[in-house]
LUMBA-658478 format. One record per residue: chain; x, y, z of N, C-alpha, C, CB in turn; residue number from 0. Coordinates in nm, 2 decimals. Glycine has a CB too. Layout:
BEGIN
['A', [X, Y, Z], [X, Y, Z], [X, Y, Z], [X, Y, Z], NUM]
...
//
This chain:
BEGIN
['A', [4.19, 7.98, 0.71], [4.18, 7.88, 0.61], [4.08, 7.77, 0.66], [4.32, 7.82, 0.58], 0]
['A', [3.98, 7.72, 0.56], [3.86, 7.61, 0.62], [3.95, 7.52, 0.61], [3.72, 7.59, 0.54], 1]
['A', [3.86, 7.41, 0.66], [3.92, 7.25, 0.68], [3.93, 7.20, 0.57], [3.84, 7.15, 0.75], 2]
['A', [3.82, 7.26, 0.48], [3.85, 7.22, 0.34], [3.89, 7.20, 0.27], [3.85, 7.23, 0.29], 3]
['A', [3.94, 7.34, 0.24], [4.11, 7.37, 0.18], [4.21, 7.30, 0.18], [4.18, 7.46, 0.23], 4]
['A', [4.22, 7.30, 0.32], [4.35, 7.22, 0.39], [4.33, 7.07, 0.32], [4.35, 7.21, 0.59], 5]
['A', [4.21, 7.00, 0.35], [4.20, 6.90, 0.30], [4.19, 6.89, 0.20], [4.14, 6.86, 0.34], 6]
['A', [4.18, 6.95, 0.06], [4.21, 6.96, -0.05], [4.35, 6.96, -0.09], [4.15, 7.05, -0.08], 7]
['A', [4.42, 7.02, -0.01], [4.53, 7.11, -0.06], [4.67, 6.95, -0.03], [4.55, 7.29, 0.08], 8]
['A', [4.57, 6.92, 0.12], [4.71, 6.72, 0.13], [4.67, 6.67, 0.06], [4.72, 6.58, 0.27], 9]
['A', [4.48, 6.65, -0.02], [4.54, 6.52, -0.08], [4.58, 6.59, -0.26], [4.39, 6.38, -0.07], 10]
['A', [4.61, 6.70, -0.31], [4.66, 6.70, -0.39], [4.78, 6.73, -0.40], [4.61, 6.73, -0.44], 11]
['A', [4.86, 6.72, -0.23], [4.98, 6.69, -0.22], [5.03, 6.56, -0.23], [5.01, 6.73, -0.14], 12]
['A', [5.01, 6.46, -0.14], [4.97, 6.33, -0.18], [4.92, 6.29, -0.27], [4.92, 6.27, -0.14], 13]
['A', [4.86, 6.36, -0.39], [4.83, 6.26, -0.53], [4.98, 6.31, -0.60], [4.66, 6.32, -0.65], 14]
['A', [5.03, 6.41, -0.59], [5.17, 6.49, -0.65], [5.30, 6.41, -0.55], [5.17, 6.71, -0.62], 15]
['A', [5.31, 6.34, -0.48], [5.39, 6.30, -0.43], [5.35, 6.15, -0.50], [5.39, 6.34, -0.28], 16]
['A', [5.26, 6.06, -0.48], [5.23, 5.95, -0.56], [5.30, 5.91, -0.65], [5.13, 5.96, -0.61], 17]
['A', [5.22, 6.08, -0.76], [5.27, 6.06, -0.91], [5.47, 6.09, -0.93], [5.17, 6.19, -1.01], 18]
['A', [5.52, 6.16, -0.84], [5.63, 6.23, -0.83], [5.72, 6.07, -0.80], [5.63, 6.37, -0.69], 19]
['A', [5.66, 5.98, -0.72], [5.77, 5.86, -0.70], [5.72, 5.74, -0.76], [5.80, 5.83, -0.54], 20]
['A', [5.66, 5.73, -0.87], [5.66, 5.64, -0.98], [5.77, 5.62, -1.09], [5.56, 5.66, -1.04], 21]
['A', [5.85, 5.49, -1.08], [5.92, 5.51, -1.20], [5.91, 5.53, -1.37], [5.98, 5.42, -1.18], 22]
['A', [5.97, 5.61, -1.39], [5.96, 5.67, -1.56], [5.99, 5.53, -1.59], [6.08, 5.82, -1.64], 23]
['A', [6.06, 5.45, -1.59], [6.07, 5.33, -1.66], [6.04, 5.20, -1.71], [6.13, 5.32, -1.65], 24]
['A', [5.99, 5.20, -1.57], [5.88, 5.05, -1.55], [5.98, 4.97, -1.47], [5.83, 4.95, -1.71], 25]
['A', [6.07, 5.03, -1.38], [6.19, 4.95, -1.33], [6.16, 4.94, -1.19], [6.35, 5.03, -1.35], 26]
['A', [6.28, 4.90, -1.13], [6.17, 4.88, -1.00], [6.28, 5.01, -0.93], [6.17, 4.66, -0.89], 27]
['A', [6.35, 5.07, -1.02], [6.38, 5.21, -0.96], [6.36, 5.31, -0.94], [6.43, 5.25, -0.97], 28]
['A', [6.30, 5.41, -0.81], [6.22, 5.51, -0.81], [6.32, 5.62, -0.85], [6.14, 5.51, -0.67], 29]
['A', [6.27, 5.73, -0.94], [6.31, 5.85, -0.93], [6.23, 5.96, -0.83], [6.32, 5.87, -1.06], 30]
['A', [6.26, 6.08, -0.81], [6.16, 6.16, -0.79], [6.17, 6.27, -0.86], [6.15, 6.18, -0.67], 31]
['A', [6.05, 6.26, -0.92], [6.04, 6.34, -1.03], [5.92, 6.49, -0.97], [5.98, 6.23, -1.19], 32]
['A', [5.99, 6.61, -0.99], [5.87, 6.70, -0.90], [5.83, 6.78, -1.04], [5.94, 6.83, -0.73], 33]
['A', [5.70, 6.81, -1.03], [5.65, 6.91, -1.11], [5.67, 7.04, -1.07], [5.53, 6.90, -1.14], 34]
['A', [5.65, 7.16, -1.18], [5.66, 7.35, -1.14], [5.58, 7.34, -1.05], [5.60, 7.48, -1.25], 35]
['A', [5.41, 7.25, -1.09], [5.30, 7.29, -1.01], [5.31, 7.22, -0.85], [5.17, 7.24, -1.10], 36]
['A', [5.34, 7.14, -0.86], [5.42, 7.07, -0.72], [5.48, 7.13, -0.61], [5.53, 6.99, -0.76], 37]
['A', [5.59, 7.24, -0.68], [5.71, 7.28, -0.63], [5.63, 7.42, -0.60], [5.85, 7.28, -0.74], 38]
['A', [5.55, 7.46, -0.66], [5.45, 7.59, -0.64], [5.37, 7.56, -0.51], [5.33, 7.62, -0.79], 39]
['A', [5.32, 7.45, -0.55], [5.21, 7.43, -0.40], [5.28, 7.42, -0.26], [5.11, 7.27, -0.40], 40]
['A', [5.41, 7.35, -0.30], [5.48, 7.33, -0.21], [5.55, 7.43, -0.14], [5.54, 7.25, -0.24], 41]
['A', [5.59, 7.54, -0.20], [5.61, 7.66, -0.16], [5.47, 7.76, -0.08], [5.65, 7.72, -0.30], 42]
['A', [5.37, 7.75, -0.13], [5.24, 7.79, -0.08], [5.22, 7.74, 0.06], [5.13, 7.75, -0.18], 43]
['A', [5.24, 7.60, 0.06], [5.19, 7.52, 0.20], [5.30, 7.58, 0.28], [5.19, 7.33, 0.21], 44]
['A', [5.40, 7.58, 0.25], [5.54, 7.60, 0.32], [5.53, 7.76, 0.39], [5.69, 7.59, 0.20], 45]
['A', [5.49, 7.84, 0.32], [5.47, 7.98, 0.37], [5.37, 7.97, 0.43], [5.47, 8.08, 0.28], 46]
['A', [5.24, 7.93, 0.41], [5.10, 7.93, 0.51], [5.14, 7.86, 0.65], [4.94, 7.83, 0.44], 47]
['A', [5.27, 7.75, 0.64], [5.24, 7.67, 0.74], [5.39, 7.77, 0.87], [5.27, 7.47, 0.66], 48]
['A', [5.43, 7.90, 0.80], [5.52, 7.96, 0.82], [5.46, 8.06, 0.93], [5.59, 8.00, 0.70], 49]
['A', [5.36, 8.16, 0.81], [5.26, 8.22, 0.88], [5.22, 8.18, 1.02], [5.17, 8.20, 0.80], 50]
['A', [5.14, 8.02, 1.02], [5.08, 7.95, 1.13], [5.18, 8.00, 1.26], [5.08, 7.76, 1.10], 51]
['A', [5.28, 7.92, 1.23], [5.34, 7.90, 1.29], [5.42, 8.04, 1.39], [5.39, 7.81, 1.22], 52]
['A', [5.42, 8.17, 1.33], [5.45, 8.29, 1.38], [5.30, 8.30, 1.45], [5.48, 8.41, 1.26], 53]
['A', [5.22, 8.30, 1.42], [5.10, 8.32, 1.46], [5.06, 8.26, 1.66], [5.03, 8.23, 1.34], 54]
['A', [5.09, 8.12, 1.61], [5.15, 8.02, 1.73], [5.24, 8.04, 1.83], [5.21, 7.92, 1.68], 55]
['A', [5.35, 8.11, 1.78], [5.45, 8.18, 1.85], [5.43, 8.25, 1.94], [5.52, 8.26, 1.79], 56]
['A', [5.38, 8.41, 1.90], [5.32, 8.48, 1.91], [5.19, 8.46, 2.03], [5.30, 8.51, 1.80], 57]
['A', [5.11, 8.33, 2.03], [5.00, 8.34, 2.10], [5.10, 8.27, 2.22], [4.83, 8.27, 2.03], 58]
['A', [5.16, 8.22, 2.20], [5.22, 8.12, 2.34], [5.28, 8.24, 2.40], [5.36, 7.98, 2.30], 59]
['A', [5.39, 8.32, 2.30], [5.45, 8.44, 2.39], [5.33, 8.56, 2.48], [5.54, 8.54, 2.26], 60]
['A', [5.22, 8.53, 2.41], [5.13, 8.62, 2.57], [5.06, 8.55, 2.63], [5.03, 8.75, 2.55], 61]
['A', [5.10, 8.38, 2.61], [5.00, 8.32, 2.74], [5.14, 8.29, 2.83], [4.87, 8.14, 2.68], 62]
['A', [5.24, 8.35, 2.80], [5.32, 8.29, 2.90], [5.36, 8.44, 2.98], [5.48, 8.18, 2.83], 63]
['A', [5.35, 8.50, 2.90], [5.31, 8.70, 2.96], [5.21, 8.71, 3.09], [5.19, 8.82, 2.80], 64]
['A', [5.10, 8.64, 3.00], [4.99, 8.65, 3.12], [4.97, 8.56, 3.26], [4.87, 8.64, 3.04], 65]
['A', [5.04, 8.42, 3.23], [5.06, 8.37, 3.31], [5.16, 8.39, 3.45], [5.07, 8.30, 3.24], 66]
['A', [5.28, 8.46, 3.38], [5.40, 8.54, 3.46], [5.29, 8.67, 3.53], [5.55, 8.61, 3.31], 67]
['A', [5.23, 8.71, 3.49], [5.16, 8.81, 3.55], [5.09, 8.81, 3.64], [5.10, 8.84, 3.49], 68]
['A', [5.00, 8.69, 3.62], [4.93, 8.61, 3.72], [5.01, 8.55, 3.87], [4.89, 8.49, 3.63], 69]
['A', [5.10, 8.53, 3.79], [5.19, 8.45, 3.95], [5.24, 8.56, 4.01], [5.33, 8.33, 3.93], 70]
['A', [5.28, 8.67, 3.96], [5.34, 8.82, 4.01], [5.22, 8.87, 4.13], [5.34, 8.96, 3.84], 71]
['A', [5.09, 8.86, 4.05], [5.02, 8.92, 4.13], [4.96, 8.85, 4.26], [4.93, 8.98, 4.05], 72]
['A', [5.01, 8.72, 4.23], [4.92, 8.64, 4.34], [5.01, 8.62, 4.45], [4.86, 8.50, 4.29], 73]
['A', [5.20, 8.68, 4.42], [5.25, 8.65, 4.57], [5.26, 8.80, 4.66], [5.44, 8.57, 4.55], 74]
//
């Protein structure tokens, strides 16, 4: 994913979070109101950031493989 994206993708999470905690009434009470399209992106980030994060997992679990390996061979 480019930087792009990503950076596209917060600030039209932050413009949906903006608009999401404005009050419908003109009160000084906030509702939070979420949109489909909100709740869609937010599902999208949530799984990419799910992905990442297996990904991350995964790379730590063979730098700590290889590192264990390393000290194996060096005593």
């Amino acid at each position: 994913m480019s930087r792009s994206n990503r950076r596209e993708d917060v600030l039209s999470l932050q413009l949906g979070l903006e608009r999401a905690w404005q009050p419908r009434d003109g009160s000084n009470v906030t509702y939070l109101h979420t949109s489909r399209a909100a709740v869609n992106l937010n599902h999208r980030l949530l799984a990419r950031l799910e992905a990442e994060n297996a990904q991350l997992r995964g790379s730590a679990v063979e730098l700590l493989l290889q590192i264990q390996a390393l000290r194996d061979g060096a005593t």
